[in-house]
N, C-alpha and C positions, 0 to 999 in steps of 0.2 A: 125298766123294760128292756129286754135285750134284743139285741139289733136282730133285723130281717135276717136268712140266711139268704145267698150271693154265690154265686158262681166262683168258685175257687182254684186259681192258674196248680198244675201238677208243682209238688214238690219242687223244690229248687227254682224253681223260675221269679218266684219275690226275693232270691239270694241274691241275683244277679245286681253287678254295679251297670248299668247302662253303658253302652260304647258311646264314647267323647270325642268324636273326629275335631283335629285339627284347627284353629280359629281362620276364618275367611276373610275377616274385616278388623281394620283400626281405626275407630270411629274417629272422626276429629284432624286428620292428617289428609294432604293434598292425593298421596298417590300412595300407595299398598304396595307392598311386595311379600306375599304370600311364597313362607318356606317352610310351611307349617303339615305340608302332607305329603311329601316326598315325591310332586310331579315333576315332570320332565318341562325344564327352561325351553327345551326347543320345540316342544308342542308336538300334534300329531302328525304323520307322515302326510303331505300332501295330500298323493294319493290317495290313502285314506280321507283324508276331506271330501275329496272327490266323490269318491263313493259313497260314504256318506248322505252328501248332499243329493246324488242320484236318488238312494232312496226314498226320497223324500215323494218320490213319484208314486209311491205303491205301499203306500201309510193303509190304505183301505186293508191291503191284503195281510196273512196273518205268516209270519214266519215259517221257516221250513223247522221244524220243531226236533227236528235232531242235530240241524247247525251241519250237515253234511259236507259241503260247501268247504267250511271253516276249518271241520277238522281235516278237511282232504288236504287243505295251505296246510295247517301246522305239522301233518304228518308228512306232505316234503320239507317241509323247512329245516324239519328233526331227523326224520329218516325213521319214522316210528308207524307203526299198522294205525290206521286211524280209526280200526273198530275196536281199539285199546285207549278212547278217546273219548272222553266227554265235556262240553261246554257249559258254563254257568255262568249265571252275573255277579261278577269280578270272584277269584276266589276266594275271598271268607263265604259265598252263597256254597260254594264245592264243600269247605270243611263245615261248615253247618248238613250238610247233607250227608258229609260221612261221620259224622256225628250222630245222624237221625237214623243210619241204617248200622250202627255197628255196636251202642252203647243202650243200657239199658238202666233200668232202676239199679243203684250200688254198686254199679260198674265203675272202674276206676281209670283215668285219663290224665298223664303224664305229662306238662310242657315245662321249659325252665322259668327260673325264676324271672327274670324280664321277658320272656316270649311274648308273639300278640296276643292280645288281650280277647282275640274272637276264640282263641281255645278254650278259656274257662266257661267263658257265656255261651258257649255252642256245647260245654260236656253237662253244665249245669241244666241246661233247657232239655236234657231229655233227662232228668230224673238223677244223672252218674255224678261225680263225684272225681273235682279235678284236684289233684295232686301234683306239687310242684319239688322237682329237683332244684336243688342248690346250682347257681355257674360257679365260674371261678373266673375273678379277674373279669367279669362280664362275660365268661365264654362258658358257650355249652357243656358241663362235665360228663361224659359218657359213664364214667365210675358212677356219679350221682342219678342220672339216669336209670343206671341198671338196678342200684340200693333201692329205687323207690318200686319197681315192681314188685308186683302181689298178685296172689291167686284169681286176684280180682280185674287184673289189668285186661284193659278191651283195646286201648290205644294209645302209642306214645308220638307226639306232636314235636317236630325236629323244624324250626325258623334257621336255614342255611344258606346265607347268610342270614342274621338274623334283626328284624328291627324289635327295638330301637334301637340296641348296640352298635349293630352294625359289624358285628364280630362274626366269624366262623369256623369251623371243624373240618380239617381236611378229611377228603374222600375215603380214606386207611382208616380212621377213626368212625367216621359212618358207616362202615362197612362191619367195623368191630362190634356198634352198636348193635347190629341189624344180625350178626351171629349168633348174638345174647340173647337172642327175643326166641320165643316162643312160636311156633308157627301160626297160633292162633290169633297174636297177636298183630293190630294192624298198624303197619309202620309210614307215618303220615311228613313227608320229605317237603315244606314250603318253602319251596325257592320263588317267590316274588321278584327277588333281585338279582337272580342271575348271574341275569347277563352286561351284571357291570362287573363283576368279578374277574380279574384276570391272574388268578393266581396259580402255579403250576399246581399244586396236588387238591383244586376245587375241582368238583364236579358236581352238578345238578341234581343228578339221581339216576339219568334216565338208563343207567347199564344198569343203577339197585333194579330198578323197578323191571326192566325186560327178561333179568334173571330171577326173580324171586313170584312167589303166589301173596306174599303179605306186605306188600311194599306200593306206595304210589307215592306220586309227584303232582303237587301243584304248583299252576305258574298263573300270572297276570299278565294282562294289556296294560296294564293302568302307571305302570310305570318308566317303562325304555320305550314304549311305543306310543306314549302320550294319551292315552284313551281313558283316563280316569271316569268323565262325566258317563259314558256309553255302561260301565260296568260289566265287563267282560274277563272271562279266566278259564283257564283251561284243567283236565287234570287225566294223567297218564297212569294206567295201571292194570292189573292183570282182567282178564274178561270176566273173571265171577264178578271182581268188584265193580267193574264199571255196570254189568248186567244191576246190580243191585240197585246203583245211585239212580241208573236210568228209570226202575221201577217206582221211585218216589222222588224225583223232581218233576215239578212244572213242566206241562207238556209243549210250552213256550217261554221254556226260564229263560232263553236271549233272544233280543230285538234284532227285527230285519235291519236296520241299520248297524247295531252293534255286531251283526255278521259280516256286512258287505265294510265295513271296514276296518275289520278283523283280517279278511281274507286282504286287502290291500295293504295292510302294517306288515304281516309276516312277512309279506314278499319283500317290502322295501328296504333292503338287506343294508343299504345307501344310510339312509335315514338313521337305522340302530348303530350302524357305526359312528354317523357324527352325532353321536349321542354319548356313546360309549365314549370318543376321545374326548369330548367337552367335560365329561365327568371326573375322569380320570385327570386331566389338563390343573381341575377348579378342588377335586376334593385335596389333594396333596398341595396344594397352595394356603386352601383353608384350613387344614391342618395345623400347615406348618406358623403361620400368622396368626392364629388364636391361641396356639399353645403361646407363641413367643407374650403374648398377654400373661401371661400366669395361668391364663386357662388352661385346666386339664382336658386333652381332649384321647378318646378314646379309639384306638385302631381303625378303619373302619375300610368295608369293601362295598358298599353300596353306593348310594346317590345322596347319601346325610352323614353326619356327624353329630355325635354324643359328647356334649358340653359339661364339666363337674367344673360347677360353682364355690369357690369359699363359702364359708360357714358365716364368715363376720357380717356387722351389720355396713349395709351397704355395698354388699356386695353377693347375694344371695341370688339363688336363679329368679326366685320371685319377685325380685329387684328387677334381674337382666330384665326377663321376659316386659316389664310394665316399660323402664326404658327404650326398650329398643321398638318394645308398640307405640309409642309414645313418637318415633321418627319412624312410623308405617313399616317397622322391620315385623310381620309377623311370624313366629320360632313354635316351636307345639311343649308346653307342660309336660311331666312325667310324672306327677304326684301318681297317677292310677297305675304306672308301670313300676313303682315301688322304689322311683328316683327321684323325690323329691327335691336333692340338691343340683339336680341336671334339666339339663335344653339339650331339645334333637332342634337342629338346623338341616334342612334341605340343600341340597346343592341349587345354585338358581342360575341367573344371568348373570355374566360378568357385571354389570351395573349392580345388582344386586349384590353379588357376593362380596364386593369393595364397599358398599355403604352400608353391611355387616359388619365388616372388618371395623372400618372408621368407628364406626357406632360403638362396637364394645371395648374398642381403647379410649374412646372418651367414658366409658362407665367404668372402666377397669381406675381412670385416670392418668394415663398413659401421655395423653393431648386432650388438647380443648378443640 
């Protein structure tokens, strides 16, 4: 007898691996210390608490649905027109959306080989067809990039800095890429991390994006500003584009809270600075203490670090990872980012980053 027919999701959408966020819990252990999704040790701006909790007063009422308000904070804070502005919840909701309005059945969508993982699942969900350049060294290759375009290309996804590497491309090489492309072509800049970056020839994007018609930028709350749980993201680009995205997003894709404390984070200019130097302080410490293990650890300009594990037994990430949960260190798997023999580590609290350290010199064998 052959089965009923059933409602059947569009092409590509039963290809997708499902997004794996980060693990939250060590079952079995007195206290957790979650480093497993790249938030910020020192939590959200006050302020931002603050208002926040204001709105708690006006749950009845229904958001200002263009986030007006929010974009007017980030276009001072940036110096940018703020009706070249549009808000969503957290950006992977923005690159799913310019996904939704720019790709089509056999269209072809370009990110690297470790890029995030919402690029494949956001080009596969509408029908297109993601294509992955080679890095080098973990780093973005602009050469490889450009090999992989085709007649078919609709979008190429640039992670600058990128996670999980944590690697990036100077501004002169972004700009190289962004020559090579096609005017048709839409050139999709995910700077998440910013503004931990303090590198002279890094830049964000936002001269690509004010000079160019095929170029945009997206950025998060969720990281330097502590706003993970709210889901908030912004993203910068020419007025056809944003006109587009605004025609098929939610007509309350962000929460009145996740505005009102949006608009109080940009401002707390205080706040991302001791943020910025506690990262900066903890990542180059971490670095330099896990390499001294034997651990390889790989460049990095964000709020994490890229762990490569020996291969031998007893000594494999699949080990670290069960170890280090084992004494509440939770770290995030790479199998799905095509690293299996790696751990990304978050930057955390001083308390934490030291009972990291301890922990993988007693699994390396280092001390008891």
């Amino acid at each position: 007898m052959s089965a009923l027919p059933r409602p059947q999701p569009r092409p590509g959408v039963l290809a997708i691996d499902p997004y794996v966020p980060g693990k939250s819990a060590a079952p079995g252990v007195a206290r957790a210390y979650k480093l497993s999704s790249n938030e910020s040790p020192l939590g959200a701006s006050p302020h931002a608490l603050a208002a926040y909790r204001a709105a708690a007063a006006h749950l009845h009422d229904y958001p200002d649905g263009t986030a007006g308000e929010l974009r007017a904070a980030i276009a001072r804070a940036y110096g940018l027109d703020p009706n070249r502005i549009v808000c969503g919840a957290g950006s992977d909701d923005l690159l799913n959306l310019i996904a939704r309005a720019y790709l089509g059945d056999q269209d072809e969508a370009i990110h690297t080989t470790h890029g995030f993982l919402v690029y494949p699942i956001a080009t596969l969900g509408c029908g297109a067809r993601p294509v992955v350049a080679p890095e080098k060294d973990f780093i973005a290759d602009v050469d490889a990039i450009l090999a992989a375009v085709s007649a078919r290309t609709k979008i190429v996804f640039l992670a600058n800095p990128n996670n999980p590497t944590g690697t990036y491309i100077a501004f002169d090489e972004v700009r190289r890429l962004h020559r090579a492309l096609a005017p048709h072509v839409l050139f999709v800049i995910d700077a998440a991390y910013a503004e931990y970056v303090s590198r002279n020839d890094y830049e964000a994007g936002i001269e690509l994006v004010a000079t160019s018609d095929n170029v945009v930028m997206c950025r998060t709350f969720s990281k330097i500003h502590g706003l993970a749980a709210l889901r908030l993201g912004w993203m910068y680009g020419p007025a056809h584009v944003i006109d587009a995205i605004n025609r098929i997003r939610g007509p309350f894709n962000v929460s009145a809270p996740a505005i009102a404390a949006g608009v109080a984070a940009v401002a707390d200019t205080a706040h991302v600075e001791r943020s910025r130097v506690h990262n900066e302080q903890w990542l180059g410490w971490l670095t330099q203490e896990i390499r001294a293990l034997g651990i390889d650890v790989t460049p990095s300009v964000g709020n994490f670090l890229l762990m490569h594990f020996p291969r031998a037994a007893g000594r494999t990430a699949a080990e670290a990872d069960a170890f280090l949960a084992r004494r509440g260190l939770i770290v995030r798997r790479l199998d799905a980012y095509k690293l299996p023999h790696a751990l990304r580590m978050s930057v955390g609290s001083e308390e934490a980053n030291r009972l990291a350290v301890a922990a993988l010199a007693e699994f390396m064998g280092q001390k008891t």
